[in-house]
HTML snippet that shows the backbone in 3Dmol.js (N, CA, C, O; Angstrom):
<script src="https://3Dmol.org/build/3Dmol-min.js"></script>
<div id="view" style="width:600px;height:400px;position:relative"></div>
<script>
const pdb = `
ATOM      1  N   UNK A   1     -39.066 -32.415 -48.705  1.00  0.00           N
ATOM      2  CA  UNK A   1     -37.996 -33.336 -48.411  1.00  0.00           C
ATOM      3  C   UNK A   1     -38.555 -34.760 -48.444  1.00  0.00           C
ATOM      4  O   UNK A   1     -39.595 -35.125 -47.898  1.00  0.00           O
ATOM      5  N   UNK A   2     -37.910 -35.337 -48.997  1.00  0.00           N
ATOM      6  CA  UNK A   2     -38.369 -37.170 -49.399  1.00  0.00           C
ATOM      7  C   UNK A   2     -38.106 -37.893 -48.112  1.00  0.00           C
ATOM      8  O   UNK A   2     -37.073 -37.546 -47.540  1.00  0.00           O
ATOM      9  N   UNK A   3     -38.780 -38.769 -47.572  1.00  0.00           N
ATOM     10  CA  UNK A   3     -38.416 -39.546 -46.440  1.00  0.00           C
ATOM     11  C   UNK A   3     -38.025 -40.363 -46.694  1.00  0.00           C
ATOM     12  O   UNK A   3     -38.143 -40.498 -47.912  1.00  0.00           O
ATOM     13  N   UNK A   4     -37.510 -41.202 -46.228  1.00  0.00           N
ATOM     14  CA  UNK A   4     -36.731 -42.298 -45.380  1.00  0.00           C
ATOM     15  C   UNK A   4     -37.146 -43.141 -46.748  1.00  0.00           C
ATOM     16  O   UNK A   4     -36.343 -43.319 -47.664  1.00  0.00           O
ATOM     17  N   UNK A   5     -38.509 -43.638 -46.762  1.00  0.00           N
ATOM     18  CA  UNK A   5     -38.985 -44.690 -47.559  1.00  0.00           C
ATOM     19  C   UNK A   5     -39.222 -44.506 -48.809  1.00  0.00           C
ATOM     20  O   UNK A   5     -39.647 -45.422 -49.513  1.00  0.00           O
ATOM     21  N   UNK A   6     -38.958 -43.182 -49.311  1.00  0.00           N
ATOM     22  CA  UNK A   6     -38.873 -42.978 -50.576  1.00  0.00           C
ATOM     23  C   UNK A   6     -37.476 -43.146 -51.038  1.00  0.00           C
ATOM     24  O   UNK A   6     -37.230 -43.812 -52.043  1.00  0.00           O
ATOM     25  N   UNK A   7     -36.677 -42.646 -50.434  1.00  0.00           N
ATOM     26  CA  UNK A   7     -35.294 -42.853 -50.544  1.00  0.00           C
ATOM     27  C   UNK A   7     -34.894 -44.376 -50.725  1.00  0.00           C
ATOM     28  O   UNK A   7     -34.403 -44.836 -51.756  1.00  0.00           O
ATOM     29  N   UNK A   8     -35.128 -44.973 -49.762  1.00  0.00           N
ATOM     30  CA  UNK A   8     -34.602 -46.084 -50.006  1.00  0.00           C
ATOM     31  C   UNK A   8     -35.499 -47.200 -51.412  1.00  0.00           C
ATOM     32  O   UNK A   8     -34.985 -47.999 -52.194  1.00  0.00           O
ATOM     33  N   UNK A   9     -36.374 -46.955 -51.311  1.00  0.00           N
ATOM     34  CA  UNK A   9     -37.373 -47.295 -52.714  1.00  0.00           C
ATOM     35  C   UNK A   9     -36.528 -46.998 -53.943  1.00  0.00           C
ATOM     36  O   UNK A   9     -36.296 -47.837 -54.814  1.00  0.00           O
ATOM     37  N   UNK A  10     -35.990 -45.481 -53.953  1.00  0.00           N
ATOM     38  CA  UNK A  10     -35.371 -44.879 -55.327  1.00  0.00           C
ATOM     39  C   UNK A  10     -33.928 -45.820 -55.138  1.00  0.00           C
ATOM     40  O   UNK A  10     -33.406 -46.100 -56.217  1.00  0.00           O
ATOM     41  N   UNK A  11     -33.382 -46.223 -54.197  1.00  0.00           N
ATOM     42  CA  UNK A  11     -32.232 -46.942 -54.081  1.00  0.00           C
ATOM     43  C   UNK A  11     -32.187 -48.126 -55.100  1.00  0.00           C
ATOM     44  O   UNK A  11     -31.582 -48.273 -56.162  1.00  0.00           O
ATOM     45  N   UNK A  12     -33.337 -49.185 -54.154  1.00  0.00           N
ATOM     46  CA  UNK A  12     -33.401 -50.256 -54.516  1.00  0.00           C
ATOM     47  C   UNK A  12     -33.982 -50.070 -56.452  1.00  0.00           C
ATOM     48  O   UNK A  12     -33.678 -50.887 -57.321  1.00  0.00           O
ATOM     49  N   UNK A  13     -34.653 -49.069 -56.637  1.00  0.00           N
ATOM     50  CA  UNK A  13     -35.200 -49.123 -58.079  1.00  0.00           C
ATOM     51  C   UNK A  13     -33.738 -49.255 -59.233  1.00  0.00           C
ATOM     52  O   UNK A  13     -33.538 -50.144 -60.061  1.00  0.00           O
ATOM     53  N   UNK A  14     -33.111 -48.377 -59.007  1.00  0.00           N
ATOM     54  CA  UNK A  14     -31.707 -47.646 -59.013  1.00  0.00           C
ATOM     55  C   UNK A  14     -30.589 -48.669 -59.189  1.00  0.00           C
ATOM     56  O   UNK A  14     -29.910 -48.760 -60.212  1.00  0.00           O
ATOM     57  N   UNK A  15     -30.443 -49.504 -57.995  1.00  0.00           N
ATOM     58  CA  UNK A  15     -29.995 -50.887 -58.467  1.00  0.00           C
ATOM     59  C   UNK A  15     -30.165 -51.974 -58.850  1.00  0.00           C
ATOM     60  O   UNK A  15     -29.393 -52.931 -58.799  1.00  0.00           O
ATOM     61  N   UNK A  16     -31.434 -51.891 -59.360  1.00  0.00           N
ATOM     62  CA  UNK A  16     -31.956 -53.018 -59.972  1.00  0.00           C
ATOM     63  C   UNK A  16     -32.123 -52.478 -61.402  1.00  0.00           C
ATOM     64  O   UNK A  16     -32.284 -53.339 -62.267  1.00  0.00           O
ATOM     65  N   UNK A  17     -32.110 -51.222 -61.779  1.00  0.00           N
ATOM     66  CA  UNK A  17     -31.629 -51.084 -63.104  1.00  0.00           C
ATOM     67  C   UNK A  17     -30.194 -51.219 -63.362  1.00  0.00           C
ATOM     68  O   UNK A  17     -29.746 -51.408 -64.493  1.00  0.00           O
ATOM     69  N   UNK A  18     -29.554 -51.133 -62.423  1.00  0.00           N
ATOM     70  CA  UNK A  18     -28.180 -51.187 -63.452  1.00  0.00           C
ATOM     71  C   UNK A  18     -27.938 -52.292 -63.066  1.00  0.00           C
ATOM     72  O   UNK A  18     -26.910 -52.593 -63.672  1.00  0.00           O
ATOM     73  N   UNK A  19     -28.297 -53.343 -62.263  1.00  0.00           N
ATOM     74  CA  UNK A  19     -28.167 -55.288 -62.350  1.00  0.00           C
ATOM     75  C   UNK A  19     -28.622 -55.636 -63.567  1.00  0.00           C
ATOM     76  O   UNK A  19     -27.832 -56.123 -64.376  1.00  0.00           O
ATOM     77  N   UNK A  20     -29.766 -55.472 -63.845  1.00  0.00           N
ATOM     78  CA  UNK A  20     -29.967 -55.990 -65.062  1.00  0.00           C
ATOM     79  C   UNK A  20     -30.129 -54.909 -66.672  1.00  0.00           C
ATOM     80  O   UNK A  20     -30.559 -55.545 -67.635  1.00  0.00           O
ATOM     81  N   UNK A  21     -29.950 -54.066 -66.818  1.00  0.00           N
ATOM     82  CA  UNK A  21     -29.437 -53.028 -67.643  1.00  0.00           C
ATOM     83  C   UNK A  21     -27.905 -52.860 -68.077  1.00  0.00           C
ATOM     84  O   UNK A  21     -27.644 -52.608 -69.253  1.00  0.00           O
ATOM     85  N   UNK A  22     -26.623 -53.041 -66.861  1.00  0.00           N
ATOM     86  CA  UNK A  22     -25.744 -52.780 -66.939  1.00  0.00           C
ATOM     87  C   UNK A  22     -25.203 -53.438 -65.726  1.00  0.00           C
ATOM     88  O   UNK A  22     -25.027 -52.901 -64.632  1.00  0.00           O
ATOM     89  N   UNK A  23     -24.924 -54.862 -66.105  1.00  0.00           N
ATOM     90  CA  UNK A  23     -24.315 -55.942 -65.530  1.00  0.00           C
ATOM     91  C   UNK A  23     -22.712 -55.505 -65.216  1.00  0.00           C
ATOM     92  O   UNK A  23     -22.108 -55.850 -64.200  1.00  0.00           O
ATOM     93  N   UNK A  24     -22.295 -54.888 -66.021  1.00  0.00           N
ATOM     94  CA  UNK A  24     -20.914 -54.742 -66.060  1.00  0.00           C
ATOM     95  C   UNK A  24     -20.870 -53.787 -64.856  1.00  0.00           C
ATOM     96  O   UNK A  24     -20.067 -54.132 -63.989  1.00  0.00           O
ATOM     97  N   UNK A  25     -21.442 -52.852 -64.658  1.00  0.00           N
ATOM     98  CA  UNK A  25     -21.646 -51.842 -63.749  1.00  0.00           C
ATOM     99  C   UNK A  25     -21.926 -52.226 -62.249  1.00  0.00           C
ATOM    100  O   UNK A  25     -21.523 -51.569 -61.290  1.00  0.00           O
ATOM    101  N   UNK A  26     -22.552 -53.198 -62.188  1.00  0.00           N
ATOM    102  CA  UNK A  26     -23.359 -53.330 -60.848  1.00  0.00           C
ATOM    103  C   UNK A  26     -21.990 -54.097 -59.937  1.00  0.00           C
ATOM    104  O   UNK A  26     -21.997 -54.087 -58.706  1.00  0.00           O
ATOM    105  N   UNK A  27     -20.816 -54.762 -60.766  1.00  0.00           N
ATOM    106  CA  UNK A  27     -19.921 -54.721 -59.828  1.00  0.00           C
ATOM    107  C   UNK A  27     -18.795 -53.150 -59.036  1.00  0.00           C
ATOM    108  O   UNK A  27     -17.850 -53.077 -58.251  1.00  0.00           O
ATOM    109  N   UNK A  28     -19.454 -52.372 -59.662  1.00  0.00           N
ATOM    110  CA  UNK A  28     -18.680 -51.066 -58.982  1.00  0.00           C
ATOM    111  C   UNK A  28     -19.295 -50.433 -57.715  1.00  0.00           C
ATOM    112  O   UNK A  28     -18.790 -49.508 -57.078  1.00  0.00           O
ATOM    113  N   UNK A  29     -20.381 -51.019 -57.458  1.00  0.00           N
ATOM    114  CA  UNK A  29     -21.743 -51.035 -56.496  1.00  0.00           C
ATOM    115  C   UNK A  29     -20.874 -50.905 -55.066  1.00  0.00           C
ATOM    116  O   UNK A  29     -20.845 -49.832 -54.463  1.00  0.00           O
ATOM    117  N   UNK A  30     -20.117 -52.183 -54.540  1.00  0.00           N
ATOM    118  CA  UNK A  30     -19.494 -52.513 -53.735  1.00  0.00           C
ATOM    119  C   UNK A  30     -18.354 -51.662 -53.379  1.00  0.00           C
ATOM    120  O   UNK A  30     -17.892 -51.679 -52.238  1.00  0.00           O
ATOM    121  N   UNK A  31     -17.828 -50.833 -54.418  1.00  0.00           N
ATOM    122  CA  UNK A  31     -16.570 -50.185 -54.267  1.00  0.00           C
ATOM    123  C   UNK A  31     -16.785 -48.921 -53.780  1.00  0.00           C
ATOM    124  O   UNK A  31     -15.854 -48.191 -53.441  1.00  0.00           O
ATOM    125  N   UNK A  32     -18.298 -48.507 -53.699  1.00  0.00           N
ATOM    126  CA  UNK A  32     -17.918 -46.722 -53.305  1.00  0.00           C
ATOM    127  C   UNK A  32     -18.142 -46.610 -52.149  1.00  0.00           C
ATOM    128  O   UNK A  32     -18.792 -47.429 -51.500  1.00  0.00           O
ATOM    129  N   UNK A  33     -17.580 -45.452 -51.651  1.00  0.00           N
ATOM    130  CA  UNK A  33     -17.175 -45.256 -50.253  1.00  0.00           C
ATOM    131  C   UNK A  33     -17.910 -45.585 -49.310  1.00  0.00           C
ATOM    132  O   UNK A  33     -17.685 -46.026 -48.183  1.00  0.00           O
ATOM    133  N   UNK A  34     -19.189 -45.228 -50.098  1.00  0.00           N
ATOM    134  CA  UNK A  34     -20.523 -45.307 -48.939  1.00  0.00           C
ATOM    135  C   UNK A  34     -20.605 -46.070 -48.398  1.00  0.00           C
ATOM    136  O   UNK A  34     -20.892 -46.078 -47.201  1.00  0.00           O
ATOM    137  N   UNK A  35     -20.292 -47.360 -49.367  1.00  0.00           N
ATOM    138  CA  UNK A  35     -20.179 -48.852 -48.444  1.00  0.00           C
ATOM    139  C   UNK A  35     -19.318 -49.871 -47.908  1.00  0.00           C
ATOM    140  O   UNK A  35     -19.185 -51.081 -47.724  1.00  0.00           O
ATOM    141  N   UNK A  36     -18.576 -48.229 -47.686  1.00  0.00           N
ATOM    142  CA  UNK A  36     -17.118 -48.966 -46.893  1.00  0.00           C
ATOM    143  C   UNK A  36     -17.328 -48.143 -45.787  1.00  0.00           C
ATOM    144  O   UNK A  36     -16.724 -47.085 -45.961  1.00  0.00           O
ATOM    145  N   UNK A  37     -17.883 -48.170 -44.800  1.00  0.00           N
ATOM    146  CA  UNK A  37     -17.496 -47.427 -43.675  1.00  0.00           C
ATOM    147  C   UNK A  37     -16.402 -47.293 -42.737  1.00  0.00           C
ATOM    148  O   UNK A  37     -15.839 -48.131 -42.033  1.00  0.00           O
ATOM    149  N   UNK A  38     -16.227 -46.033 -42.888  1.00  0.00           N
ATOM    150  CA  UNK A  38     -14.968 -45.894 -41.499  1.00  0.00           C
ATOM    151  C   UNK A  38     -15.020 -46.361 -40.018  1.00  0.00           C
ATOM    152  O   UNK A  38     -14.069 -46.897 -39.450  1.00  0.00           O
ATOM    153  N   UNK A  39     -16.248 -46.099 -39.441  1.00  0.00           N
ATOM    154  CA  UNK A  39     -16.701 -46.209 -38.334  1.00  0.00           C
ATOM    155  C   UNK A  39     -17.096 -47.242 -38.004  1.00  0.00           C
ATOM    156  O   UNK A  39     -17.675 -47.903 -38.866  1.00  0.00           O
ATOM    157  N   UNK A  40     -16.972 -47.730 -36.824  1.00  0.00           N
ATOM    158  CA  UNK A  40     -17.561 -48.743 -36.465  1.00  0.00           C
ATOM    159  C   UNK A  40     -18.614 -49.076 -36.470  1.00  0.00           C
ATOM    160  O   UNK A  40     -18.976 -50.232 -36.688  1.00  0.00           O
ATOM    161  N   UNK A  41     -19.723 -47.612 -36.098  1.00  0.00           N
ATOM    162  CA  UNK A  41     -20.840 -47.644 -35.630  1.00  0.00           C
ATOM    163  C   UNK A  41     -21.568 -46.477 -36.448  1.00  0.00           C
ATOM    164  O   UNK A  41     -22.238 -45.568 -35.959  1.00  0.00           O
ATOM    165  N   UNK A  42     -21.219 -46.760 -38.152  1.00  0.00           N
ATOM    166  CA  UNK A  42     -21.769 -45.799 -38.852  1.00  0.00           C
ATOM    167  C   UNK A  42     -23.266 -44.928 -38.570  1.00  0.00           C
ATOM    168  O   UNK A  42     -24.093 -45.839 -38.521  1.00  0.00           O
ATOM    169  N   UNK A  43     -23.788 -44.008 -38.424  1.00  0.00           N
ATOM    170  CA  UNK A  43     -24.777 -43.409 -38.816  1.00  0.00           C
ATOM    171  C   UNK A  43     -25.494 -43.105 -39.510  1.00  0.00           C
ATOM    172  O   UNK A  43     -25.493 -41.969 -39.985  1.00  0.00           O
ATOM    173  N   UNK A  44     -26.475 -44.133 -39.856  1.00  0.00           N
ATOM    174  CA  UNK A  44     -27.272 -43.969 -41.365  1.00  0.00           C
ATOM    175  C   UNK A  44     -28.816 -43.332 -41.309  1.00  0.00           C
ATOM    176  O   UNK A  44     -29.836 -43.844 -40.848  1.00  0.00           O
ATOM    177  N   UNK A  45     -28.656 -42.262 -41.829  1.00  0.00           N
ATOM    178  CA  UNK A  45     -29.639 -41.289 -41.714  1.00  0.00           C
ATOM    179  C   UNK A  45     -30.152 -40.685 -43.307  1.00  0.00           C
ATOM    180  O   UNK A  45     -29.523 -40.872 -44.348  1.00  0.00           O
ATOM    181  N   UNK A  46     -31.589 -39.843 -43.162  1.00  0.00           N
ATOM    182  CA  UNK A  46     -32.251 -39.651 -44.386  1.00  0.00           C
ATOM    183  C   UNK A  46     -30.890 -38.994 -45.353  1.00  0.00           C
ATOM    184  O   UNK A  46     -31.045 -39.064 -46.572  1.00  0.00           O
ATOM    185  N   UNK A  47     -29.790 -38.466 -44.916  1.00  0.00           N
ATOM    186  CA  UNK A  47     -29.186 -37.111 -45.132  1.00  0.00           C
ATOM    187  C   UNK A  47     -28.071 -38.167 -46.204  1.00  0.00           C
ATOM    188  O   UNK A  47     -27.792 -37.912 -47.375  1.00  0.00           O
ATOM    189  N   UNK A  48     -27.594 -39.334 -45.420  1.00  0.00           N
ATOM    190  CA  UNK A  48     -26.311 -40.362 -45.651  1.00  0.00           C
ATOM    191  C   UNK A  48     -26.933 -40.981 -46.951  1.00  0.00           C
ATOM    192  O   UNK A  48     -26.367 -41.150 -48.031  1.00  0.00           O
ATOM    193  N   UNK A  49     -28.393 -41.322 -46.560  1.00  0.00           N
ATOM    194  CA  UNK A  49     -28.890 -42.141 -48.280  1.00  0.00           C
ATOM    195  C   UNK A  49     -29.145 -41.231 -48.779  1.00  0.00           C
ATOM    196  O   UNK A  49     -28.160 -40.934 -49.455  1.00  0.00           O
ATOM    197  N   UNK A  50     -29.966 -40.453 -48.917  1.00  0.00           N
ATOM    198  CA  UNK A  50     -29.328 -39.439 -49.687  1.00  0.00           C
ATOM    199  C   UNK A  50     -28.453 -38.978 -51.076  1.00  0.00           C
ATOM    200  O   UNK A  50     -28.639 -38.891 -52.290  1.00  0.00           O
ATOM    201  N   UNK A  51     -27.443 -38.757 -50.144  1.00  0.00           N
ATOM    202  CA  UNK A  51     -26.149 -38.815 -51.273  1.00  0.00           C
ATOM    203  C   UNK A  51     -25.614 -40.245 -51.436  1.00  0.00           C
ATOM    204  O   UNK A  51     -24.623 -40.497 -52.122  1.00  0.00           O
ATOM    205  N   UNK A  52     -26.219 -41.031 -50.868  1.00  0.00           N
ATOM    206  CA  UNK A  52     -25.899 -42.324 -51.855  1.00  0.00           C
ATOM    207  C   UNK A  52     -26.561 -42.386 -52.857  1.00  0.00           C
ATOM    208  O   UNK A  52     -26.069 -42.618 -53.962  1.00  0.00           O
ATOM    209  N   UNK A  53     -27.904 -42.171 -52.624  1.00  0.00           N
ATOM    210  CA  UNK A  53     -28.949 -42.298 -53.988  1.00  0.00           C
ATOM    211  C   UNK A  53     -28.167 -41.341 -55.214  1.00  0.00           C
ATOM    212  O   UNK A  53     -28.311 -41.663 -56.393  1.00  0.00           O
ATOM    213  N   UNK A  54     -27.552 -40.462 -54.931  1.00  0.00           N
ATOM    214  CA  UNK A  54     -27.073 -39.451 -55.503  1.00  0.00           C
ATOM    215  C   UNK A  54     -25.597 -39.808 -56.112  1.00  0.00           C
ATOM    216  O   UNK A  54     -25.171 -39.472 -57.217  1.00  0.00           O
ATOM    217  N   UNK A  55     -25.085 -40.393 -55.348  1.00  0.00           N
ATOM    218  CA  UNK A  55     -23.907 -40.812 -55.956  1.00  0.00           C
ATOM    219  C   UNK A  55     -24.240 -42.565 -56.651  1.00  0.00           C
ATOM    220  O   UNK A  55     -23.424 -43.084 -57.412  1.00  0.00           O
ATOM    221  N   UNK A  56     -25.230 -43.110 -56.330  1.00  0.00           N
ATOM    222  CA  UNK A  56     -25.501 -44.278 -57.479  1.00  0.00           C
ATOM    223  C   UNK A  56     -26.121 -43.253 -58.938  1.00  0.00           C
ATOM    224  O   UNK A  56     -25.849 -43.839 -59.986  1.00  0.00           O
ATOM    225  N   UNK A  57     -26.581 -42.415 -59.084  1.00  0.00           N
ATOM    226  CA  UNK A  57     -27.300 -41.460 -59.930  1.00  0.00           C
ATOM    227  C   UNK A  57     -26.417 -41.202 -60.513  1.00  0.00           C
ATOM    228  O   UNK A  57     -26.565 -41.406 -61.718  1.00  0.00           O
ATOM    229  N   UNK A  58     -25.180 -40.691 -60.129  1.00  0.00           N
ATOM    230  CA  UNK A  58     -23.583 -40.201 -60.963  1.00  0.00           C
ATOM    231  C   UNK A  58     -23.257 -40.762 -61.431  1.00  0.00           C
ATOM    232  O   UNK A  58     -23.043 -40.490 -62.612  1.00  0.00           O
ATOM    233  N   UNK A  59     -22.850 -42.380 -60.761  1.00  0.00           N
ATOM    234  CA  UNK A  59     -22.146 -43.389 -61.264  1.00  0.00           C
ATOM    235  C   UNK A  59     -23.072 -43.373 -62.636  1.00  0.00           C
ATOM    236  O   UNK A  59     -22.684 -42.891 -63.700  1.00  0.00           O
ATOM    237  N   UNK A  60     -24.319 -43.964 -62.431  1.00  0.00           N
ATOM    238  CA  UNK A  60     -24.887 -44.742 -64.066  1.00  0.00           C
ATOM    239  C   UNK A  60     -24.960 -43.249 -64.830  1.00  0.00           C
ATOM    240  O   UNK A  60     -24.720 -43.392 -66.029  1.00  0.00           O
ATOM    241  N   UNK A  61     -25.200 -41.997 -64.497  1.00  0.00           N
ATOM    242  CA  UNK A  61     -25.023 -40.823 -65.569  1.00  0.00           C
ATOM    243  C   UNK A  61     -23.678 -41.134 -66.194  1.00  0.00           C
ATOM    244  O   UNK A  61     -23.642 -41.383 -67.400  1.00  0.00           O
ATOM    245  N   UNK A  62     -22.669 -41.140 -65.534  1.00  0.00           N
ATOM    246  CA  UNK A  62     -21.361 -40.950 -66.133  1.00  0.00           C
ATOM    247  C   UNK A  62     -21.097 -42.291 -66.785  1.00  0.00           C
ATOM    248  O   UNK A  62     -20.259 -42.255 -67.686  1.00  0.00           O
ATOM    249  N   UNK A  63     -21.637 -43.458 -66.516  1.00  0.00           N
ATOM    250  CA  UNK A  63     -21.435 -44.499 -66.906  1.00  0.00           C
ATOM    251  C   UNK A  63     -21.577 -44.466 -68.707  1.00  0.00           C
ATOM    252  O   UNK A  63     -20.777 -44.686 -69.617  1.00  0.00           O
ATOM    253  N   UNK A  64     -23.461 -43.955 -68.630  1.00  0.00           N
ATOM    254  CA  UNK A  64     -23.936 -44.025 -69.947  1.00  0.00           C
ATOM    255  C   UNK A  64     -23.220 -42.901 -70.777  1.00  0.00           C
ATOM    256  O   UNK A  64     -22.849 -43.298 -71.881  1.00  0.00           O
ATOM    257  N   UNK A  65     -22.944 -41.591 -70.496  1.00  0.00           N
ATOM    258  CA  UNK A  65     -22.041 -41.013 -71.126  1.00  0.00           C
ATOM    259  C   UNK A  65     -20.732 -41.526 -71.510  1.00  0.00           C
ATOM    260  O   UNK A  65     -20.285 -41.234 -72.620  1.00  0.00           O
ATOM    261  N   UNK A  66     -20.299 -42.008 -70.984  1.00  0.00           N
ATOM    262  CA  UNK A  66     -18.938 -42.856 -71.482  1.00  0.00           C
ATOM    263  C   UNK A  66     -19.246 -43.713 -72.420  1.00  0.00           C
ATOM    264  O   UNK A  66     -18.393 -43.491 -73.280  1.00  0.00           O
ATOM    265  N   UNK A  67     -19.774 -44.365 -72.718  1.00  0.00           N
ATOM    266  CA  UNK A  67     -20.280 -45.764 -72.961  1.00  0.00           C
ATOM    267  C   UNK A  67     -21.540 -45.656 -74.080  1.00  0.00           C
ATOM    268  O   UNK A  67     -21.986 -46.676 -74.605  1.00  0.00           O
ATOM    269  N   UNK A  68     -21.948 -44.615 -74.319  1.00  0.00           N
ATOM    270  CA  UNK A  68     -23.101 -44.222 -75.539  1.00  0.00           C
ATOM    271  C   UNK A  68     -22.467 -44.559 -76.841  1.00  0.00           C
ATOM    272  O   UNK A  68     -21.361 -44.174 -77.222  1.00  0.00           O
ATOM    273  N   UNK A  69     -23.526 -45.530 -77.647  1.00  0.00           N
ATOM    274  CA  UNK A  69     -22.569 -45.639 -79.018  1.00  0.00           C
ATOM    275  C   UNK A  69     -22.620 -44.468 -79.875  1.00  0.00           C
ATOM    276  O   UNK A  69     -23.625 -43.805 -79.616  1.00  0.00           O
ATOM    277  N   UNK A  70     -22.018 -44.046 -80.659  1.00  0.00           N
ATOM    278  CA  UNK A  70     -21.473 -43.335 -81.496  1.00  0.00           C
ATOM    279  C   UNK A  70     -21.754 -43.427 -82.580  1.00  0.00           C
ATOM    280  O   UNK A  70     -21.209 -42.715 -83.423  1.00  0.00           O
TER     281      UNK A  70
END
`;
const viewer = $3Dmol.createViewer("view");
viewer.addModel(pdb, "pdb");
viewer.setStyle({}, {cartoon: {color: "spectrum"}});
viewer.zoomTo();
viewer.render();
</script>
């Protein structure tokens, strides 16, 4: 299991490729759920980044599949 500081390492790597790789992209960053919290007093744990790392991973997979020239 990856800790804390690997996780967030693969984060930051993660969005700094698609800032400057895929400019167009890095405004959808802001929109997913993850970083809209419900709670007041969210809980951010190895488990929560996580599936963020995981769902920034989806986004640019599905991105470049869409978007591959032809």
């Amino acid at each position: 299991m990856k800790e804390m500081k690997e996780i967030l390492s693969e984060i930051v790597l993660l969005t700094n490729q698609i800032e400057t790789e895929y400019p167009e992209l890095y405004k959808f960053l802001e929109e997913q759920p993850m970083t809209i919290p419900a709670e007041d007093k969210p809980e951010i744990d190895r488990a929560t980044m996580e599936n963020y790392l995981m769902g920034l991973r989806a986004l640019l997979e599905h991105y470049v599949e869409e978007h591959q020239f032809r």
